[in-house]
N, C-alpha and C positions, 0 to 999 in steps of 0.2 A: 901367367898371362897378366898383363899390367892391369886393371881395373878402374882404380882412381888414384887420386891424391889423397891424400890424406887430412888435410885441408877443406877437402869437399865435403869430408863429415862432421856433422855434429857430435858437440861433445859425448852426446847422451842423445843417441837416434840414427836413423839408417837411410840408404840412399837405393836408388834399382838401379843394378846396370844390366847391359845384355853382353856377354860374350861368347862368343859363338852361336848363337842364338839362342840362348840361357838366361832367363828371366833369374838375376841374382839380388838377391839381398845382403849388401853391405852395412854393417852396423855397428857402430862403438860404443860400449858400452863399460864403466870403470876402467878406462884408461884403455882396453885390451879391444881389435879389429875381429869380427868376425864376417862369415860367408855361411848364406845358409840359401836354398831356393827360394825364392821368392813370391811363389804359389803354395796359398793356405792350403791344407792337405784336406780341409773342409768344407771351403768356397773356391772358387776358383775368383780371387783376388791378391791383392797387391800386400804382403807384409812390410815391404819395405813404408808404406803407411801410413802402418799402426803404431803405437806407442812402442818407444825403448827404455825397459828400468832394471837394474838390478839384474843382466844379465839374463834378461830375455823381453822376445817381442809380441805386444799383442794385437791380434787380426783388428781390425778398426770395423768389421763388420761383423762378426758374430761373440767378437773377445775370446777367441780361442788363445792360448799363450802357448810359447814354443821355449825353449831353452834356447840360446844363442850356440852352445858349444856342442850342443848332440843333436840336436833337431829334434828333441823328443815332446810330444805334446806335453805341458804345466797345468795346462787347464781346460777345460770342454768352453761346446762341445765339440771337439779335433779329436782323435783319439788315434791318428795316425801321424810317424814321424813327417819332417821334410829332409830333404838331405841338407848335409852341410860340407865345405870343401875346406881343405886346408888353404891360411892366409900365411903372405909373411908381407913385413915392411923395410922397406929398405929407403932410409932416408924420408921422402914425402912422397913415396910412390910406394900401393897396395897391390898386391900381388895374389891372385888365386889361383890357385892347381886344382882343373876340370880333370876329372876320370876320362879317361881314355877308354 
C-alpha cells in the first residue's frame, strides 16, 4: 500500500500516516526507509515526533528509544516492542505491507 513519497521525508526523521486506519510511523534514517507503529508502547503518543538518529526513534515524551528495523525497545522506560511492517521503494513512492 502506497504510503508516501519519498520526498516527504526527512533526511534524518519521520512522518505519521494512517493507512487503513493505522497509526504508522515512517522514517529515514542513514539513507534506508523504515515502518514501524506509530504508538509508543509506553505512552500512548505519537513516535513519528520524536527524534530520528542512527537508526532509531525517540518517544518525545518520556525518551523511550525503539530500533527502526525491529521495533524493539533501546532504551526505558518502554520495555515493550512496537510492531514494524516491511517497506519497499520504488522510484519516489514508499510502499508498506499491513499483515493481514
Amino acid at each position: 500500500m502506497r504510503a508516501c513519497s519519498l520526498g516527504d521525508l526527512p533526511e534524518e526523521g519521520a512522518i505519521r500516516v494512517v493507512l487503513d486506519g493505522l497509526p504508522i510511523c515512517v522514517a529515514r534514517s542513514g539513507g534506508e526507509v523504515y515502518a514501524l507503529s506509530d504508538i509508543c508502547s509506553h505512552a500512548d503518543v505519537s513516535l513519528a515526533e520524536g527524534d530520528v538518529e542512527d537508526g532509531g526513534v525517540e518517544c518525545w515524551l518520556h525518551g523511550s528509544r525503539f530500533d527502526l528495523r525491529t521495533g524493539a525497545p533501546t532504551g526505558l522506560p518502554a520495555t515493550k516492542p512496537v510492531a514494524t511492517y516491511p517497506v519497499t521503494v520504488e522510484g519516489d513512492d514508499v510502499f508498506i505491507k499491513l499483515e493481514k
